[in-house]
DRENVO-348007 format. One record per residue: residue in one letter; residue number from 1; x, y, z of N, C-alpha, C in turn. Coordinates in nm, 4 decimals, padded with zeros to 6 digits. Layout:
N
<site A NUM <X Y Z> <X Y Z> <X Y Z>>;
...
# end
This chain:
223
<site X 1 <08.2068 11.7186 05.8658> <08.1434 11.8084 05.7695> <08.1780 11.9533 05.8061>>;
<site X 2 <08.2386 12.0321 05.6883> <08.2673 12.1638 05.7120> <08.1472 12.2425 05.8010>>;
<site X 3 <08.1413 12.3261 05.8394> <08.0503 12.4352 05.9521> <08.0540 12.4920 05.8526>>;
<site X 4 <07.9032 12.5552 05.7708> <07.8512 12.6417 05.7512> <07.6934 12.6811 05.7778>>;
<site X 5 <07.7108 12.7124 05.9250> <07.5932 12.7871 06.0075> <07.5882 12.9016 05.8986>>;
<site X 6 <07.4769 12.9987 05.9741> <07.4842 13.1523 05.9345> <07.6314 13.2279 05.9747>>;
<site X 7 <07.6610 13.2435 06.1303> <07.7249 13.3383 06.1820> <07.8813 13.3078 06.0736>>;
<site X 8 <07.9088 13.1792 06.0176> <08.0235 13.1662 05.9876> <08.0489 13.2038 05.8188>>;
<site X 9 <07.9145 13.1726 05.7647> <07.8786 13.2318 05.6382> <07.9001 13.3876 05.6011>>;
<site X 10 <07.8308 13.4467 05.7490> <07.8632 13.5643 05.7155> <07.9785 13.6241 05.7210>>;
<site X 11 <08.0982 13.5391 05.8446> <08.2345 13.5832 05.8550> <08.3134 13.5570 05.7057>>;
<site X 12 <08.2738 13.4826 05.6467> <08.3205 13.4776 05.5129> <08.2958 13.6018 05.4213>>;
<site X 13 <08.2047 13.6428 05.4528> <08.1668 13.8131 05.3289> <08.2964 13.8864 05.3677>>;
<site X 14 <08.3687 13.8559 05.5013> <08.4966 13.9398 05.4853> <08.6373 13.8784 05.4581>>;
<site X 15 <08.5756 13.7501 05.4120> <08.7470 13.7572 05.3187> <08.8042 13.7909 05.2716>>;
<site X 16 <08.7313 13.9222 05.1648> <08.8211 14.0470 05.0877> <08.9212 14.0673 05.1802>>;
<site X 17 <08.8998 14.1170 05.2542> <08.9735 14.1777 05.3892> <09.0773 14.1101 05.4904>>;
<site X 18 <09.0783 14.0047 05.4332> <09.1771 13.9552 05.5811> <09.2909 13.8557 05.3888>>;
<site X 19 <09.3731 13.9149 05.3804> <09.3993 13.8552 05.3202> <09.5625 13.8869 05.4068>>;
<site X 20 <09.6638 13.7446 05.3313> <09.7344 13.7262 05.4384> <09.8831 13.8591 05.5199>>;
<site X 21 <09.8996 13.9527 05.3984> <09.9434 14.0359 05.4234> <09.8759 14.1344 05.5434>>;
<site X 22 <09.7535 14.1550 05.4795> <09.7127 14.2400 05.5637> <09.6984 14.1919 05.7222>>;
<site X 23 <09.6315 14.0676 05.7183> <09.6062 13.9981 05.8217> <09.7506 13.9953 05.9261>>;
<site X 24 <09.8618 13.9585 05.8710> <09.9696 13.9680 05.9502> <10.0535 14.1026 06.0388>>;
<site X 25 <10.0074 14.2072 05.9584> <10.0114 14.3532 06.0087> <09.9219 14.4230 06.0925>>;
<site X 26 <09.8272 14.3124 06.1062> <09.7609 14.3245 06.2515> <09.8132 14.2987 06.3197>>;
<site X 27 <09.9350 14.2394 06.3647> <09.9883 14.1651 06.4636> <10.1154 14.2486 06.4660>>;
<site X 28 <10.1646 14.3578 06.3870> <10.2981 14.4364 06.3797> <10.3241 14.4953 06.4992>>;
<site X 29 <10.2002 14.5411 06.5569> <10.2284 14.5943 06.7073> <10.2658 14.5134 06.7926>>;
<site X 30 <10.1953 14.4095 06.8123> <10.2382 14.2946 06.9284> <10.3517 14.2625 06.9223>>;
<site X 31 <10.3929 14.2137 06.7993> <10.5698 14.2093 06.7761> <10.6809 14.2984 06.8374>>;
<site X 32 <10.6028 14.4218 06.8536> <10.6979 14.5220 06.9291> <10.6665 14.5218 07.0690>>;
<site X 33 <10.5859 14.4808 07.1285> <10.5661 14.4671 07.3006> <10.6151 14.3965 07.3496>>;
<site X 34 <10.6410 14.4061 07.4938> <10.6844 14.2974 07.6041> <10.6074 14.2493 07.6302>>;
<site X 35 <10.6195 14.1211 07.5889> <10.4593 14.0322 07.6201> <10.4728 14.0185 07.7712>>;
<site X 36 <10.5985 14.0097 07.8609> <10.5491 13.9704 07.9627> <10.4826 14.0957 08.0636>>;
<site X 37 <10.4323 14.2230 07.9495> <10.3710 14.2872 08.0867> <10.2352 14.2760 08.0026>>;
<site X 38 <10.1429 14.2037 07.9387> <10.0501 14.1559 07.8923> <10.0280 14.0438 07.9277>>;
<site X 39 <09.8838 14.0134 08.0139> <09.9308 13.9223 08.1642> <09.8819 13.8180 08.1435>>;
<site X 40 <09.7993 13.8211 08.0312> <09.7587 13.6718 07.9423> <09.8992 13.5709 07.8720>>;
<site X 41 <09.9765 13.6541 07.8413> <10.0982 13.5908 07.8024> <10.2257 13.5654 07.9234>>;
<site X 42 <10.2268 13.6727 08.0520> <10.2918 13.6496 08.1142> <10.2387 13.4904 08.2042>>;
<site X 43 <10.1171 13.5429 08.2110> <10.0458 13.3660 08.2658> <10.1339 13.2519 08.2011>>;
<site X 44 <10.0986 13.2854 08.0805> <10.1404 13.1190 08.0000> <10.2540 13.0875 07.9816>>;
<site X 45 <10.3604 13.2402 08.0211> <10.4995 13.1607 08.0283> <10.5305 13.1100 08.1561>>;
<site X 46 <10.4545 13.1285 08.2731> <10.4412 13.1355 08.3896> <10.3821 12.9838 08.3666>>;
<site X 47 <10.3305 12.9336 08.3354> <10.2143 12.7550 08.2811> <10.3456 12.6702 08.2387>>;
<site X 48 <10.3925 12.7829 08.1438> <10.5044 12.6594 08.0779> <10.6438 12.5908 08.1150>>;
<site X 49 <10.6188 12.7232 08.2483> <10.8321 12.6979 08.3107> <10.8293 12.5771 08.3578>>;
<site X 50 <10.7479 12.4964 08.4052> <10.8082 12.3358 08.4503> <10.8756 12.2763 08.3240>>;
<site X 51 <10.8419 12.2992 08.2181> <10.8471 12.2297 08.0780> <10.9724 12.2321 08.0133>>;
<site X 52 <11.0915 12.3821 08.0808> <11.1793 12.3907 08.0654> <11.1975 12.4034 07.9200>>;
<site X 53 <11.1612 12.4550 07.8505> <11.1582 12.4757 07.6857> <11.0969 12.3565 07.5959>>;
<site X 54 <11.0719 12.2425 07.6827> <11.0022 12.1429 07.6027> <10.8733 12.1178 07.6055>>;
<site X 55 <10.8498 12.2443 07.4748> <10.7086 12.3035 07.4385> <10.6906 12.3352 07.3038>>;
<site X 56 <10.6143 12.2580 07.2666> <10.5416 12.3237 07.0860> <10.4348 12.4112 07.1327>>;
<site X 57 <10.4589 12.5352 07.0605> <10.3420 12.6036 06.9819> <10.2766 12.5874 06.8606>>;
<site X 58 <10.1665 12.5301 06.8636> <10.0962 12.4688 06.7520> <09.9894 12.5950 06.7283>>;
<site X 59 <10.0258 12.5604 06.5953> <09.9558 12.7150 06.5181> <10.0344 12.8456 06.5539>>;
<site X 60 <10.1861 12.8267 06.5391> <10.2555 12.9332 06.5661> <10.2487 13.0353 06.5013>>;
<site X 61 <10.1685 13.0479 06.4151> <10.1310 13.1868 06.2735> <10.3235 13.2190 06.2562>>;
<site X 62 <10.2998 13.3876 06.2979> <10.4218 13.4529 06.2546> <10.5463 13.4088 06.3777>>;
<site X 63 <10.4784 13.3565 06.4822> <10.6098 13.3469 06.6016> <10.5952 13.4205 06.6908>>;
<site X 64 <10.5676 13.5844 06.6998> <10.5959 13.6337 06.8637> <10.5886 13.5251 06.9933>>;
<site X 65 <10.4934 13.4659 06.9889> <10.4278 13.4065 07.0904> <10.5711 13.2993 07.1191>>;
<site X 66 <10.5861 13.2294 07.0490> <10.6956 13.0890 06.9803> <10.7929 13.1187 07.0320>>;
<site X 67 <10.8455 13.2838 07.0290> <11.0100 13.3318 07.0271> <10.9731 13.3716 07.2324>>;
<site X 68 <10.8689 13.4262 07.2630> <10.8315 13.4933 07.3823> <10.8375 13.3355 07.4622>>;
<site X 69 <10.7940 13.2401 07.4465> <10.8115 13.1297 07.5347> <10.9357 13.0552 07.5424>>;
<site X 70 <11.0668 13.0989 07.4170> <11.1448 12.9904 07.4289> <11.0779 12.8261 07.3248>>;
<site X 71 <10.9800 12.8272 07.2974> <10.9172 12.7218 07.2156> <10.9672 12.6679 07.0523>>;
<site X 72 <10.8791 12.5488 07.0413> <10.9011 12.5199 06.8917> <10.8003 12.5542 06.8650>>;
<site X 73 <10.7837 12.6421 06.7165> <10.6784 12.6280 06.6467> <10.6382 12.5860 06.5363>>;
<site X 74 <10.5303 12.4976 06.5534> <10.4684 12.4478 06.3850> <10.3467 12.5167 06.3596>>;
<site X 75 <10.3420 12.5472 06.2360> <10.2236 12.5584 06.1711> <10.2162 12.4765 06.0104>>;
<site X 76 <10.0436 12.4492 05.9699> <10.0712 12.4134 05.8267> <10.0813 12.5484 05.6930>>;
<site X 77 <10.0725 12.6870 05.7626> <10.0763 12.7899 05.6638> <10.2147 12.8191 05.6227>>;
<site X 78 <10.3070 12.7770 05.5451> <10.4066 12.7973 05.5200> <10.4691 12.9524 05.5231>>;
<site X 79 <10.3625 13.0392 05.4609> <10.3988 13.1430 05.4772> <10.4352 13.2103 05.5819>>;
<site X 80 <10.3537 13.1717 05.6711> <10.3572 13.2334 05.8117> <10.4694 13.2111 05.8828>>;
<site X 81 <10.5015 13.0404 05.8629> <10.6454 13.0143 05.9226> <10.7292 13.1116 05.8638>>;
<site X 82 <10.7383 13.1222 05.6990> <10.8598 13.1788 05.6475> <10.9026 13.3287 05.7088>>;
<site X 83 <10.7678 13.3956 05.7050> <10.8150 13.5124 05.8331> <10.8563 13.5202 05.9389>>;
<site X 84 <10.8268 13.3811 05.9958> <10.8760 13.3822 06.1966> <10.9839 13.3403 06.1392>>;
<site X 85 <11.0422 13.2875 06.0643> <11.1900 13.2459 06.0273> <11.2423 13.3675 06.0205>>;
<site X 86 <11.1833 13.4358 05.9941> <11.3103 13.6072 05.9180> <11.3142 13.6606 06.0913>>;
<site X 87 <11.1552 13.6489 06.1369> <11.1890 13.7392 06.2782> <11.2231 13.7244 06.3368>>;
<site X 88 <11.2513 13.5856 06.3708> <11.3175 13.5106 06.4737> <11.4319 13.3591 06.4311>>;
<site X 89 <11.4804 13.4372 06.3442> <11.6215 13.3285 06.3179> <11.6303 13.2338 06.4578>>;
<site X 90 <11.6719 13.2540 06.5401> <11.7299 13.1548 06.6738> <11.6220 13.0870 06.7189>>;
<site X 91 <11.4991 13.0683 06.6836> <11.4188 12.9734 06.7037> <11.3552 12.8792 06.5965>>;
<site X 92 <11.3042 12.7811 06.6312> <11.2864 12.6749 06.5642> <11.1272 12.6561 06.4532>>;
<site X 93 <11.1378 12.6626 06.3931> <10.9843 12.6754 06.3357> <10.9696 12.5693 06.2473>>;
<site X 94 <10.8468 12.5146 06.2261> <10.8640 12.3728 06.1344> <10.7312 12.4099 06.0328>>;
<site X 95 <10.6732 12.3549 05.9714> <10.5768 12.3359 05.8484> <10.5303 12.1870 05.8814>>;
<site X 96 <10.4100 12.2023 05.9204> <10.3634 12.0738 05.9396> <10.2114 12.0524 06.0074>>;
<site X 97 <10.1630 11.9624 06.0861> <10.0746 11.9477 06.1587> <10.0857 11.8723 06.2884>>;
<site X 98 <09.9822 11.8599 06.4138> <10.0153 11.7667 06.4740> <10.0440 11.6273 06.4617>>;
<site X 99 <09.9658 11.5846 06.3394> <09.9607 11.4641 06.3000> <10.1027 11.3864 06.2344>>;
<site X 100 <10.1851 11.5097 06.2056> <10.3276 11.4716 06.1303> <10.4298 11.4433 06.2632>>;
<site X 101 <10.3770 11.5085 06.3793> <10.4412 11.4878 06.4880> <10.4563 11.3953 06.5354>>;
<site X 102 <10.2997 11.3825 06.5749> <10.2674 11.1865 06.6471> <10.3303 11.0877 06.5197>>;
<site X 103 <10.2945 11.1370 06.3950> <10.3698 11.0252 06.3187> <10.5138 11.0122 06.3823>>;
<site X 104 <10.6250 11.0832 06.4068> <10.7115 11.0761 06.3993> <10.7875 11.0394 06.5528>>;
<site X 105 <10.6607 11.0524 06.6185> <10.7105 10.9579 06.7784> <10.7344 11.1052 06.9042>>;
<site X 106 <10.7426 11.1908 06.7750> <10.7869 11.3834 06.8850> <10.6680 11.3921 07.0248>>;
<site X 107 <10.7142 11.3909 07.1234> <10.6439 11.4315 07.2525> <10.6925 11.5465 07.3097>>;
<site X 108 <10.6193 11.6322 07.3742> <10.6466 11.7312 07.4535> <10.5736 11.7452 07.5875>>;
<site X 109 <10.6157 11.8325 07.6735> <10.6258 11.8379 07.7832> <10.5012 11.9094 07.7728>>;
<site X 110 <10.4997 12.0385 07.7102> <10.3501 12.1507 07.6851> <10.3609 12.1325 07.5668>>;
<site X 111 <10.2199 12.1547 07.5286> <10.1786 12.1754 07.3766> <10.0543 12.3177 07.3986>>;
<site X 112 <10.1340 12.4297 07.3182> <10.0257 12.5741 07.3698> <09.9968 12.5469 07.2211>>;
<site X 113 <09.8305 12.5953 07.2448> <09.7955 12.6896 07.1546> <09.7297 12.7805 07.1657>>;
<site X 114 <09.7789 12.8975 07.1574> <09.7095 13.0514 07.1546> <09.6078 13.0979 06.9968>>;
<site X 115 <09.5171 13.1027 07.0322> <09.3772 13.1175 06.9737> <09.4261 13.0645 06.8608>>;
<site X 116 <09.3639 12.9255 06.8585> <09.4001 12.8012 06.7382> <09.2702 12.7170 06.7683>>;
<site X 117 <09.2336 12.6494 06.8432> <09.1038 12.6153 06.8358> <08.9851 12.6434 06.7528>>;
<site X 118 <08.9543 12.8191 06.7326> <08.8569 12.8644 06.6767> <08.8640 12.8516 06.5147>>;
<site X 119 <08.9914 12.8094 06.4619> <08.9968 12.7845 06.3703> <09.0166 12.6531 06.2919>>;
<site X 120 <08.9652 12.5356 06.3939> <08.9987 12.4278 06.3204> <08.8198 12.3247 06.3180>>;
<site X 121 <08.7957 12.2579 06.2389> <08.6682 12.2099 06.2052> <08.6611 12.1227 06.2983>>;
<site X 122 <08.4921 12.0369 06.3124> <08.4738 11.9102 06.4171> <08.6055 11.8505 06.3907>>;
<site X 123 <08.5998 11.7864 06.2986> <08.6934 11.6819 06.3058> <08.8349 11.6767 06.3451>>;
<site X 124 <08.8953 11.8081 06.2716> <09.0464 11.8384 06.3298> <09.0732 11.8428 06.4676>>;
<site X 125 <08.9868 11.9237 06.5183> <08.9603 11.9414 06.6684> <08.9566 11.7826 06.7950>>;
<site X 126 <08.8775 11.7210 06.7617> <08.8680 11.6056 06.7772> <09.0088 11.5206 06.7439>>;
<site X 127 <09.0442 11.5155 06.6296> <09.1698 11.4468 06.6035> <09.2728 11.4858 06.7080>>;
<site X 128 <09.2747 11.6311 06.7058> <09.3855 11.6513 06.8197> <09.3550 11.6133 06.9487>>;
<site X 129 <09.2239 11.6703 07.0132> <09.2026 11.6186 07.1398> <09.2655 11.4817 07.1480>>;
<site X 130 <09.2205 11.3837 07.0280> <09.2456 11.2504 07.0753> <09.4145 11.2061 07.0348>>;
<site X 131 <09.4788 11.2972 07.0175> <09.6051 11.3055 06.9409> <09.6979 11.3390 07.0898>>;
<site X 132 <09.6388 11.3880 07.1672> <09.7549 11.4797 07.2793> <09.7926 11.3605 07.4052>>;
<site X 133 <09.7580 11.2547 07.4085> <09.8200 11.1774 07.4592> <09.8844 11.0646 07.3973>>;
<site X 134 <09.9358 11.0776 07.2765> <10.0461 11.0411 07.2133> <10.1567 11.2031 07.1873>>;
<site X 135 <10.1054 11.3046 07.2408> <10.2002 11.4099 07.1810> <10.2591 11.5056 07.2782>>;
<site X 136 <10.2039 11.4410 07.3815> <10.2505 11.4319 07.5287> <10.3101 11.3767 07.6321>>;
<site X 137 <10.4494 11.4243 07.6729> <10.4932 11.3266 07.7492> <10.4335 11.2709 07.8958>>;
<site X 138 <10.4582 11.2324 07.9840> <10.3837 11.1562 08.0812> <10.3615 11.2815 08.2075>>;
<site X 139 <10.2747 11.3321 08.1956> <10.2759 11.4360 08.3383> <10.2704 11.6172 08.2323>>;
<site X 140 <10.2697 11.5799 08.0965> <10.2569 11.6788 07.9989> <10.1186 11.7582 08.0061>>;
<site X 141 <10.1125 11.9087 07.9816> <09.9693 11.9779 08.0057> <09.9468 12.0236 07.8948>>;
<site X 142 <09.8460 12.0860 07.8387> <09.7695 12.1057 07.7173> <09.7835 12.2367 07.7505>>;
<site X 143 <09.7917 12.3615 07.7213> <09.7078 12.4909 07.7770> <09.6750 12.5931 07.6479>>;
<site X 144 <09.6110 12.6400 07.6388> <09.5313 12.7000 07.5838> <09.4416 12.8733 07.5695>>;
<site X 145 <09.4920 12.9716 07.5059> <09.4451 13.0651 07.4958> <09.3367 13.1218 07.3791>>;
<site X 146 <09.2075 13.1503 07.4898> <09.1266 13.2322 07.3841> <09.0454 13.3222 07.4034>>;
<site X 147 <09.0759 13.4032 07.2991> <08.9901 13.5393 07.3430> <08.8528 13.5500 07.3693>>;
<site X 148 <08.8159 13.6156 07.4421> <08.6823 13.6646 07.4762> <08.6531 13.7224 07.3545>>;
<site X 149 <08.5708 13.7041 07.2364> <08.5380 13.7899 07.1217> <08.4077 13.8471 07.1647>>;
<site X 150 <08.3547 13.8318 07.2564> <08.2417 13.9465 07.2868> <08.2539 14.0515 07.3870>>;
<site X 151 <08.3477 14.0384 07.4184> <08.4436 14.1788 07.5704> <08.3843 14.2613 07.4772>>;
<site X 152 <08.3294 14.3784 07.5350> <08.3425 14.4780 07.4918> <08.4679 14.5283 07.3746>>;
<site X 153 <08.5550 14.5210 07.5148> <08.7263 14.5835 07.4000> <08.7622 14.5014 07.2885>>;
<site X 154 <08.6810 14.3822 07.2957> <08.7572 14.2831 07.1876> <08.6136 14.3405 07.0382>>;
<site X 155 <08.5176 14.3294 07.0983> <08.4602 14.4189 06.9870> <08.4832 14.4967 06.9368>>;
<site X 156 <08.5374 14.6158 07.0274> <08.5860 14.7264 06.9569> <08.7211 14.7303 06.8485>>;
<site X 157 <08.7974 14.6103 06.8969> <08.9349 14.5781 06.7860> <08.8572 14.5502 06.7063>>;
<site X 158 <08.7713 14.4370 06.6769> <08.7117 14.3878 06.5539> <08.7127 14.5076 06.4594>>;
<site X 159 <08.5733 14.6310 06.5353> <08.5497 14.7202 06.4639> <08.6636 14.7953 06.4140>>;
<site X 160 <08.7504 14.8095 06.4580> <08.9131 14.8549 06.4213> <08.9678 14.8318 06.2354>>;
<site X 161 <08.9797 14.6617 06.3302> <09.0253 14.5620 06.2104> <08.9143 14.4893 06.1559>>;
<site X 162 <08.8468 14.5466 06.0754> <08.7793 14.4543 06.0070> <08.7943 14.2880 05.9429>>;
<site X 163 <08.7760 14.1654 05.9765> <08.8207 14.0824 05.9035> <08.9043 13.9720 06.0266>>;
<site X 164 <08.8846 14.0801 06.1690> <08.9476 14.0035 06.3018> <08.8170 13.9761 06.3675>>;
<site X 165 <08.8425 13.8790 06.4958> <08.7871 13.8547 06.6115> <08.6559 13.8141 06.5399>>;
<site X 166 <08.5149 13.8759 06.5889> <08.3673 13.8059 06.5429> <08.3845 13.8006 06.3742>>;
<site X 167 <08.4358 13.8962 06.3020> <08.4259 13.8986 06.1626> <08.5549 13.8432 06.1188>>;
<site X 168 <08.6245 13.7577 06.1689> <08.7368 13.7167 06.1047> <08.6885 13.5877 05.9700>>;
<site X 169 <08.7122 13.5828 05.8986> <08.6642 13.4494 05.8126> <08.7027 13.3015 05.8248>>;
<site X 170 <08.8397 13.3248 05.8979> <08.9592 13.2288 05.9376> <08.8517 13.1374 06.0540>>;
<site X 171 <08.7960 13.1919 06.1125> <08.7140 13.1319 06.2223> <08.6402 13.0918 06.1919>>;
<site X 172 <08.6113 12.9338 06.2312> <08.5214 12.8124 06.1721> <08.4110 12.8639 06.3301>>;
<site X 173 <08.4633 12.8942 06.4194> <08.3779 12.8840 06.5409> <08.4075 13.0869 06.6043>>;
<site X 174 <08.2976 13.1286 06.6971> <08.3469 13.2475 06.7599> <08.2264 13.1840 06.8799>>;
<site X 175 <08.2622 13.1009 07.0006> <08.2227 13.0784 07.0656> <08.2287 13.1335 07.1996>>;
<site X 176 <08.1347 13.1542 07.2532> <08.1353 13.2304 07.3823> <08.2312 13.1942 07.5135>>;
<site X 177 <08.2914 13.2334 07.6295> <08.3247 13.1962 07.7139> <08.2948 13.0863 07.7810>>;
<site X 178 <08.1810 13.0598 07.7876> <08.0871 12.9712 07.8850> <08.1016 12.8213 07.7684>>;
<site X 179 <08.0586 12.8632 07.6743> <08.0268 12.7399 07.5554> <08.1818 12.6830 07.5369>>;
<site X 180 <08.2821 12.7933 07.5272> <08.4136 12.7149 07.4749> <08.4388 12.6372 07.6228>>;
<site X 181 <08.4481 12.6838 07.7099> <08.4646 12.6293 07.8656> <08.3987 12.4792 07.8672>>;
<site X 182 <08.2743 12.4627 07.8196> <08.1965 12.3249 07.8143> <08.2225 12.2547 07.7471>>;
<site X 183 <08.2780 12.2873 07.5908> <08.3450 12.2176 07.4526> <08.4811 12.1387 07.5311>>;
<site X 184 <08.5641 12.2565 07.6567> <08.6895 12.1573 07.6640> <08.6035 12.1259 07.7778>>;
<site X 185 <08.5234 12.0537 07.8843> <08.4883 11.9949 07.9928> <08.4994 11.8957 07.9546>>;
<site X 186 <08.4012 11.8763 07.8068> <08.3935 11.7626 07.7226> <08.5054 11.6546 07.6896>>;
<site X 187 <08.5977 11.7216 07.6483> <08.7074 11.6280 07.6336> <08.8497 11.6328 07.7079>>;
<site X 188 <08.8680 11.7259 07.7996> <08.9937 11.7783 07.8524> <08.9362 11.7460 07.9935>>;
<site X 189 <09.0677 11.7478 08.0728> <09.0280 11.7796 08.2143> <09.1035 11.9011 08.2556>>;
<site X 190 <09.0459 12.0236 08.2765> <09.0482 12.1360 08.3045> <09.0924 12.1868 08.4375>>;
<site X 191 <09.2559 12.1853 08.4846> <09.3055 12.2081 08.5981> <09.2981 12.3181 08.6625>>;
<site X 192 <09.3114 12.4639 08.5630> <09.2934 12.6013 08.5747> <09.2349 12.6705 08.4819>>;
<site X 193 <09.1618 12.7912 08.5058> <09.1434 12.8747 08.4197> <09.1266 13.0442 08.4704>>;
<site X 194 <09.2137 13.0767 08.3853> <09.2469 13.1706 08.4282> <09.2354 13.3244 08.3633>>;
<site X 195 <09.1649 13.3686 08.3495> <09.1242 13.5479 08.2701> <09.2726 13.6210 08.2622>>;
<site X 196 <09.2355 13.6756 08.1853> <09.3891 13.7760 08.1361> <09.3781 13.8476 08.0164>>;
<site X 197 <09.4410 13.9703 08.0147> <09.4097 14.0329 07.9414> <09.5458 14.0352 07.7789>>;
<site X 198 <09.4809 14.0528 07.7102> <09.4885 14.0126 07.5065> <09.5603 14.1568 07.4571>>;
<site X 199 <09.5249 14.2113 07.4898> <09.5000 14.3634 07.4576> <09.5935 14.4117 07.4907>>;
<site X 200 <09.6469 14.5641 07.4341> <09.7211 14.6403 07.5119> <09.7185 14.7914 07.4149>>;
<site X 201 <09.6705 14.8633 07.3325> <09.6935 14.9237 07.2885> <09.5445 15.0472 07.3247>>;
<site X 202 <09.4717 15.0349 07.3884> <09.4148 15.0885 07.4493> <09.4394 15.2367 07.5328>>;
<site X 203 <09.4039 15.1711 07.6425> <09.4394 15.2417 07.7247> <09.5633 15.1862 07.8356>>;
<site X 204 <09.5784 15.2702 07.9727> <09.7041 15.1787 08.0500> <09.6235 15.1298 08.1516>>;
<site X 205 <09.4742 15.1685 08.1354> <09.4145 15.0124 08.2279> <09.3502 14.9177 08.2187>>;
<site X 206 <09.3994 14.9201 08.0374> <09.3064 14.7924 08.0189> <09.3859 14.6872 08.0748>>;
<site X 207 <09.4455 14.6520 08.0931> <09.5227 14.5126 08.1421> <09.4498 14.4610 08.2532>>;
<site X 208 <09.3482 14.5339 08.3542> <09.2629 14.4470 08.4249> <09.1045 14.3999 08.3776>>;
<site X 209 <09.1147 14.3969 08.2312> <09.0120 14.3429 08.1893> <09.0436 14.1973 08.1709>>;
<site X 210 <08.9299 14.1148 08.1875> <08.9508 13.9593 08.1261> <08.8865 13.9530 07.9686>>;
<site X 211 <09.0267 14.0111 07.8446> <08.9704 14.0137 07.7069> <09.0021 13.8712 07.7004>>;
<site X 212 <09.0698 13.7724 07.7155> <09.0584 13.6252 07.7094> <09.0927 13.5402 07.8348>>;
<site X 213 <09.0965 13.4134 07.7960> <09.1271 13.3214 07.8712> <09.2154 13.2435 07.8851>>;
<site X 214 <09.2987 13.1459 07.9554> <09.4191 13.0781 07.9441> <09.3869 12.9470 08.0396>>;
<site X 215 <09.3613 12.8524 07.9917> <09.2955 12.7339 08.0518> <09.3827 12.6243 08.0632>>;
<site X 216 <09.4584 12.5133 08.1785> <09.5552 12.4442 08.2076> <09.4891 12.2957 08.1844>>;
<site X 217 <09.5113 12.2235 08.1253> <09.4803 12.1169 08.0836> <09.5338 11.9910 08.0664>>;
<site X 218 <09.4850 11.8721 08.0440> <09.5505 11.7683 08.0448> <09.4915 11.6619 07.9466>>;
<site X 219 <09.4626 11.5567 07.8518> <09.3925 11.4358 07.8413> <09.3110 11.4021 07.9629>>;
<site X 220 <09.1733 11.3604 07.9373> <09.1230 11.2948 08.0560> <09.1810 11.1577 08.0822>>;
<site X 221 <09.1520 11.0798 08.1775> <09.2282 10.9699 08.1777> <09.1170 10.8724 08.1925>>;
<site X 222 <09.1482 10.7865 08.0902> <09.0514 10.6584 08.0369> <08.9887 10.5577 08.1533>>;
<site X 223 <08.8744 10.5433 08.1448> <08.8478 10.4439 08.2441> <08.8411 10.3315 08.2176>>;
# end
């Protein structure tokens, strides 16, 4: 059953606002940075080098992230692919879901997703959890980035960008540190976790803030 609490009801009053143009030109800056001196991303390429490029990014939106790891990316927003296609010709981008994957027998070594969770319902969520050991090869890790949406600094982007982070509409969930941490205890087994900072347009010290998280993961293993 779709989530409509209050807090998510109200992230909906800003759908005017996040519509997909605009929404993607939030991200125009990041496109121009070196992710690897943004240490939340240098982490996760740092997670993924055993994997040797055999890695999906699921929920690849526009790509930075996709093109910055060497990765494949799928998403089901077509649009979004069609832009990481223009920005990044030499990488691979698909239109699809996880579920078209496991249909099709595709395993990988890592499967990232950078703040994709908060946007998918009980059930999707669940499907995948129970999806990643068919979409994983044998000794394959899950890992996972998400922002702190109550950091201070991550508030203050919100207030920036209206229509992001706590007020985004896209977000079925804006769950706390502690709560998302217990959501994957629940079904993951949780090897690392690790703070890092999201941000960069600040100041030059925000980078020792923990605006999100980057958590190393696996399937639990069945008893």
């Amino acid at each position: 059953m779709p989530n409509r609490s209050l807090p998510r009801r109200f992230r909906l009053l800003f759908a005017p606002l996040h519509s997909s143009q605009r929404y993607y030109q939030n991200y125009s800056v990041v496109e121009k940075l070196d992710l690897s001196r943004m240490s939340i991303y240098a982490q996760l390429k740092e997670a993924v080098a055993f994997a040797k490029g055999d890695v999906l990014d699921l929920g690849s939106g526009i790509g930075y992230v996709t093109n910055f790891l060497g990765a494949r990316g799928l998403d089901r927003n077509a649009e979004a692919v069609a832009l990481a296609r223009k920005k990044f010709p030499k990488t691979r981008f698909d239109v699809g879901s996880f579920q078209d994957m496991v249909k099709k027998g595709r395993r990988f070594k890592a499967v990232v997703c950078v703040n994709v969770l908060e946007h998918l319902e009980d059930e999707v969520r669940e499907a995948l959890f129970e999806a990643l050991p068919r979409l994983l090869k044998p000794g394959g890790r899950f890992i996972i980035v998400y922002d702190n949406m109550y950091h201070p600094l991550q508030v203050l982007s919100g207030l920036i960008h209206p229509g992001m982070l706590l007020t985004d509409p896209t977000h079925v969930y804006c769950w706390t540190p502690a709560r998302f941490r217990h959501l994957l205890d629940q079904r993951l087994d949780v090897l690392a976790e690790r703070p890092g900072n999201i941000l960069s347009r600040f100041l030059p010290w925000t980078d020792q803030f923990g605006t999100a998280r980057l958590y190393l993961t696996r399937p639990l293993k069945k008893s």
